[in-house]
Steps between C-alpha positions, in 0.01 A plus 500: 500500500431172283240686365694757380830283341214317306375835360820642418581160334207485315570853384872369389304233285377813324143355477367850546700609243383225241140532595490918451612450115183518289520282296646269728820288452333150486891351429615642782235363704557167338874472643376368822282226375532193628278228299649162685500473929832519671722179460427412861138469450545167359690371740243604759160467338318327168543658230321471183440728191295473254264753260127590460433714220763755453581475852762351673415300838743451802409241717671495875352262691606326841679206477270333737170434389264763604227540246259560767681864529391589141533707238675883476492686150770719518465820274824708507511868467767682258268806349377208246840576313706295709556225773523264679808663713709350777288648766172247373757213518570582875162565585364180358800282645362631845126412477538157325742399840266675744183436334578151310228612270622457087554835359436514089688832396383591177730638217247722324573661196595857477430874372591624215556104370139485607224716575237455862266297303731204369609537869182453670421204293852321603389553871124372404651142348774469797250534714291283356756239507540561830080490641490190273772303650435632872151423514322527809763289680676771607531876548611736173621842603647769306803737598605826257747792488480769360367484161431118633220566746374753167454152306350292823232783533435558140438104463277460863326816345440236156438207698204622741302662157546156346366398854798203473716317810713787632854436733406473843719785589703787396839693580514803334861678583512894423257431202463772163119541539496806263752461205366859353692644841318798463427546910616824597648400810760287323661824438611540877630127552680516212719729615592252803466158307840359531440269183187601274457828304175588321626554195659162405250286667249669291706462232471082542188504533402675190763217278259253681159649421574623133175641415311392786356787749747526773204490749365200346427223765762293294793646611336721766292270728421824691244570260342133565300318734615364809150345603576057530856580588651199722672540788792805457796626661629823374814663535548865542876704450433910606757545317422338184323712191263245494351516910282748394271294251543267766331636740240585244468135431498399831178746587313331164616115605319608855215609361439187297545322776815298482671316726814731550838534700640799460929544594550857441892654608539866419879547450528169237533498138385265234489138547644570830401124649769396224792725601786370742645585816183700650303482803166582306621250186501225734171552685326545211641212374427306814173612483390420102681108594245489851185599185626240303560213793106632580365454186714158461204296651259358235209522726594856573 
């Protein structure tokens, strides 16, 4: 029943609708944007802000002292066009109280202002900043949406031919492995996809990648190697157009022998661990804040 009011809300968001125009409305998009954290998160947690490169850095921190927790990069999806959104605010207000860990969500610049490759670099410096600051005192782990978990991939992928420190671990949530979306099987799920449509998340992608090869490893880590990957949780919508370069990706992360959990629900959509109200958003959710409480350990 929840399931359903949160589909049939979604649909009166008309996200569908925006993401089947070709090209896509990046404005309308936009309107849901919401660049600062709720007023209440500085009542309940540190707060700081501050900028690396072109990107803009959100601090939320405990207000006790618990360094030992560590570091989270948080890479927010939004089809590179757009974002962050309310629903990365609520997420992140949840793990920083369960987890006490410091989340960093990064502000990266956006398509068609800026193209994958000034993009990439942004998330190379933050993180950077980050591995630099961290040391080895404590743990460094990764999280990504979306087009987010796209950029965490892309710069693991960059980090392990460079044969540099990597996070310790990584939460990838309904990633785009294959920007290009050229799997025939998308076909099907779009049809059922309550919030994606081929079309207009194609459409992003290709104001990201300019002239770059759709396939490319850049924007389609797909297409790249998964061999060094740290520790990985993966999550899995059936009812996403993404799942089934997902499973794809899952099959090649396997065979180069990663350390993987898999959380695969048939009937969810996109980002589905970031949605309200349902049964499967909050296990999920449970579930990635248990990976990160895990990996929280600096001996781990």
């Amino acid at each position: 029943m929840i399931r359903h009011l949160t589909f049939f809300l979604l649909k009166v968001l008309g996200i569908k609708k925006t993401f089947s125009k070709d090209p896509i409305d990046v404005q309308a998009l936009r309107k849901t944007d919401r660049k600062k954290p709720p007023a209440k998160f500085y009542r309940q947690f540190a707060i700081e802000h501050s900028t690396i490169g072109a990107s803009e850095i959100i601090s939320i921190a405990s207000k006790k002292n618990n360094a030992e927790k560590g570091l989270i990069i948080y890479l927010p999806g939004g089809a590179f066009v757009s974002g962050p959104a309310p629903h990365h605010w609520d997420a992140i207000g949840k793990m920083v109280a369960q987890t006490q860990a410091t989340i960093w969500l990064v502000d990266y610049p956006k398509a068609p202002e800026a193209d994958i490759n000034q993009i990439n670099q942004n998330i190379d410096q933050v993180y950077a900043k980050a591995a630099k600051e961290i040391a080895a005192a404590a743990p460094l782990q990764m999280i990504g949406d979306s087009v987010g978990a796209t950029l965490i991939m892309s710069l693991v992928q960059r980090l392990t031919r460079k044969q540099e420190a990597l996070p310790s671990a990584l939460i990838l949530i309904t990633p785009v492995f294959d920007a290009s979306l050229t799997n025939t099987e998308i076909d099907e799920i779009d049809k059922v996809d309550p919030m994606l449509s081929k079309a207009g998340a194609r459409s992003a992608k290709k104001m990201c990648a300019r002239e770059l090869d759709l396939k490319d490893p850049t924007i389609s880590p797909l297409y790249g190697d998964f061999k060094g990957f740290p520790e990985t949780m993966v999550l899995l919508g059936g009812k996403d157009i993404m799942y089934p370069d997902g499973k794809l990706a899952v099959q090649k992360m396997n065979q180069a022998g990663v350390k993987l959990a898999v959380i695969e629900e048939l009937e969810m959509p996109h980002i589905f661990p970031l949605l309200p109200l349902m049964h499967e958003s909050k296990n999920a959710l449970s579930k990635i804040m248990s990976f990160i409480n895990t990996n929280s350990s600096p001996t781990n």
